[in-house]
C-alpha positions in Angstrom: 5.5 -6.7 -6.9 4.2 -9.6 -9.1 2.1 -12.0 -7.1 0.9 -15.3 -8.2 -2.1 -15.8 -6.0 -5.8 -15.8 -7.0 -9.2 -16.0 -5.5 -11.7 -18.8 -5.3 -14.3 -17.8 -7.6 -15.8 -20.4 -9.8 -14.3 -23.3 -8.9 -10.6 -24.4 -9.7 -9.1 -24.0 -12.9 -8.3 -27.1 -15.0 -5.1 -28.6 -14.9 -2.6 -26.9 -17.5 -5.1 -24.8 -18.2 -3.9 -21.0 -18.0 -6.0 -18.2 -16.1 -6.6 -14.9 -17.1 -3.8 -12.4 -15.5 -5.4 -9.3 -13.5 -3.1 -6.4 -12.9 -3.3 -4.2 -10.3 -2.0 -1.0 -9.8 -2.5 0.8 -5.7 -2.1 3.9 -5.4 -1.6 4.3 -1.8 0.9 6.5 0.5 3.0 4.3 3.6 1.5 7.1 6.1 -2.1 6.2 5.4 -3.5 3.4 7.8 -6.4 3.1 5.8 -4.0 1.8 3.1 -2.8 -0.9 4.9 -6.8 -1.9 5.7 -7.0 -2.0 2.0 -3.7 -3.7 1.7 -5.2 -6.4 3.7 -8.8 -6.9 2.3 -7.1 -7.1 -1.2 -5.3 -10.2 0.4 -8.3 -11.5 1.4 -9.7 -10.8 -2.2 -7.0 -12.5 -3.9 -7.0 -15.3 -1.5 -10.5 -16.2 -2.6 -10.0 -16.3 -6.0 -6.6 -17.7 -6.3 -7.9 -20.6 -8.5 -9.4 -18.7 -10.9 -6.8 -15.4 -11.6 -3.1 -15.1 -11.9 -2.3 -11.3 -10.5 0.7 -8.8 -10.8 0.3 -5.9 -8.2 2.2 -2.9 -8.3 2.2 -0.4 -5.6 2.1 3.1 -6.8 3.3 6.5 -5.1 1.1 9.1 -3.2 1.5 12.0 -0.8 -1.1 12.7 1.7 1.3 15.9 2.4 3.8 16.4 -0.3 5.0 19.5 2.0 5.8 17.7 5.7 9.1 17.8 7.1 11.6 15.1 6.3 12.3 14.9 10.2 8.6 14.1 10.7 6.7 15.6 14.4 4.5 13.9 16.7 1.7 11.9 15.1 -0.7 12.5 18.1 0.1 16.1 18.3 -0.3 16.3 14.5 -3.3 14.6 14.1 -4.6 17.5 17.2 -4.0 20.2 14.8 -5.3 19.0 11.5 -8.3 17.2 13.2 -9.2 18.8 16.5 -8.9 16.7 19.9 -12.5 15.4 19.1 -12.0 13.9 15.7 -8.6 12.6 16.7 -10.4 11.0 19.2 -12.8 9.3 16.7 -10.3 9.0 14.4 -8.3 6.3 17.2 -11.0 4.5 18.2 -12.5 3.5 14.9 -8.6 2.8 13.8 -8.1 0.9 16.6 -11.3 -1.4 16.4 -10.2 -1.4 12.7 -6.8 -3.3 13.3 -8.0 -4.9 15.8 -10.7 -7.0 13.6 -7.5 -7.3 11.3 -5.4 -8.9 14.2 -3.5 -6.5 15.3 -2.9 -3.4 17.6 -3.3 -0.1 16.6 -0.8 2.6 17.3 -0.8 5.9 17.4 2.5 7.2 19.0 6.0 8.1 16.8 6.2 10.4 14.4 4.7 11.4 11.0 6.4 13.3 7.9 7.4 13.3 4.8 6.9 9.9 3.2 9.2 10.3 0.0 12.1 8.3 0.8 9.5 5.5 1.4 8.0 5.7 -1.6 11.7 5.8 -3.2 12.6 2.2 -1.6 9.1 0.9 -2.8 10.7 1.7 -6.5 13.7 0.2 -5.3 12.2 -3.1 -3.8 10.3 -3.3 -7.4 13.3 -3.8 -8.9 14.0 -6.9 -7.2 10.4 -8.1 -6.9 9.8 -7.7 -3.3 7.4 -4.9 -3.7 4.9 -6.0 -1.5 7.1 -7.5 1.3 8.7 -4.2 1.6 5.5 -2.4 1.8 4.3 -4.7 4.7 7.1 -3.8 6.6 6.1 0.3 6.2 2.9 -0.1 7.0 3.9 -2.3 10.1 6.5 0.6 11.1 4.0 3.4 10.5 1.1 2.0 12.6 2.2 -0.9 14.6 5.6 -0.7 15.5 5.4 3.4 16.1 8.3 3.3 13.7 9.0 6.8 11.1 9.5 6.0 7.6 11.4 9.0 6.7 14.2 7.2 9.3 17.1 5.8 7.4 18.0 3.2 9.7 13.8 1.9 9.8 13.4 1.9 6.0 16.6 0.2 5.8 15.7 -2.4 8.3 12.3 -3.1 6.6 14.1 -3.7 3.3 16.6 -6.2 4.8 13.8 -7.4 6.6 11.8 -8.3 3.2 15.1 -9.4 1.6 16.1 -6.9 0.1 19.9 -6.0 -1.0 21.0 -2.8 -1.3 18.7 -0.2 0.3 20.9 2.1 2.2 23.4 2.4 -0.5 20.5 3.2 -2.6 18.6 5.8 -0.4 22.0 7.2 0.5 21.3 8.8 -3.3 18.7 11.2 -2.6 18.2 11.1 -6.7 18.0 7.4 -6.6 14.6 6.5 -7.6 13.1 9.9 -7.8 12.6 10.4 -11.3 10.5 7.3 -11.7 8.4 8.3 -8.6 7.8 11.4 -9.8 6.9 10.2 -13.2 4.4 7.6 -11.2 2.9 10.6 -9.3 2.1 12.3 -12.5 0.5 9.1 -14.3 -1.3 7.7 -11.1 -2.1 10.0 -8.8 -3.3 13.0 -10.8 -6.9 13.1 -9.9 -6.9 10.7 -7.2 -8.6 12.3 -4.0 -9.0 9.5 -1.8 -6.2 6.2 -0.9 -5.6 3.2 -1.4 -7.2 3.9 -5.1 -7.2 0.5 -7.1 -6.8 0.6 -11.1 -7.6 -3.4 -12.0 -6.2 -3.9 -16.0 -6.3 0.0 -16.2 -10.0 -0.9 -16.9 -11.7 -0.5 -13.1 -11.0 1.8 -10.8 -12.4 1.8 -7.4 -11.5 4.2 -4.3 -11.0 3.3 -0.3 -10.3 0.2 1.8 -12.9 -1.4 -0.4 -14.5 -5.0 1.6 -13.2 -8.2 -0.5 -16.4 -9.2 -1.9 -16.1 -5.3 -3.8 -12.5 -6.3 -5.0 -14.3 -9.3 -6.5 -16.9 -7.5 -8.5 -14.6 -5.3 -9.6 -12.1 -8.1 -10.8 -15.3 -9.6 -12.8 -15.8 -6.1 -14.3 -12.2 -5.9 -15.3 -11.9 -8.8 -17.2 -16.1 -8.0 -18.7 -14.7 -4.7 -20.4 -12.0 -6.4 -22.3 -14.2 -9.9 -23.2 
């Protein structure tokens, strides 16, 4: 998605005067909570600096398990098995005061799977510039709303939702999109161990729900290895 905002860095830019463009590239999977934490601090990042950067971000595919089951299973009893009752345990609690810091509730019951198709309307919503609205809605559906992605009907509704035309035609295809995913796992996830993963002008690269005021220093260091 191409987003105009910046972040409050310097002071505000003169009148007519253009500021430098920062792309950013996340690569990030719509079953990963801790993307959506990074979704959010990047906000907060941009937010702060909007007088000083133009921005164009661009979500990018990745599969936490390439493997699961299109008709997903239960997240709790998933989590129980990979983790252990324990760290599930943990794992809730420090989710929960997580979301709750960012305003909202954490939750932890639905289903998890297979998070292609999602990853498919993401291309899809690209196409009509609504990247990041779509995105939103995902990561609403996978941890708020207790609502599976790899349901028609939900990633339909989150693309109407974020105005977009189009999706269930679209995801009816199960080639629709696929190649260009694919190509996208290939170019930006090879190597990647650890989500959201931000590339900032293919210059900086910085792993996890990074804090804003690390999103900042890395947009200075960005635009320092091209000057």
């Amino acid at each position: 998605m191409a987003e105009e905002n910046g972040q409050a860095g310097e002071g505000p830019a003169v009148a007519g005067e253009s500021k430098p463009k920062l792309t950013i590239d996340i690569v990030s999977d719509t079953m990963c909570p801790w993307c959506f934490v990074g979704k959010k601090n990047l906000e907060k990042a941009m937010a702060l600096s909007k007088d000083k950067y133009d921005f164009e971000v661009i979500w990018r595919p990745f599969q936490l398990n390439p493997d699961a089951a299109k008709e997903g299973k239960n997240k709790r009893n998933y989590y129980r098995q990979k983790f252990g009752e324990a760290k599930t345990k943990m794992i809730i609690e420090r989710m929960t005061q997580v979301f709750d810091s960012l305003g909202y509730v954490y939750n932890m019951d639905g289903l998890v799977g297979n998070s292609l198709d999602s990853h498919r309307l993401l291309e899809f919503a690209k196409e009509q510039d609504k990247q990041n609205e779509v995105c939103e809605e995902l990561f609403l559906n996978s941890f708020v709303r207790a609502k599976y992605n790899g349901d028609m009907d939900n990633l339909v509704e989150a693309a109407e939702t974020a105005g977009i035309t189009g999706a269930r035609e679209f995801l009816e295809d199960p080639d629709a999109g696929l190649s260009q995913v694919r190509d996208d796992l290939r170019t930006y996830a090879r190597g990647v161990t650890g989500v959201p993963h931000f590339i900032i002008n293919g210059q900086v690269e910085l792993s996890g729900a990074q804090p804003p005021t690390a999103l900042l220093e890395a947009f200075e260091d960005a635009l320092s290895a091209v000057a």
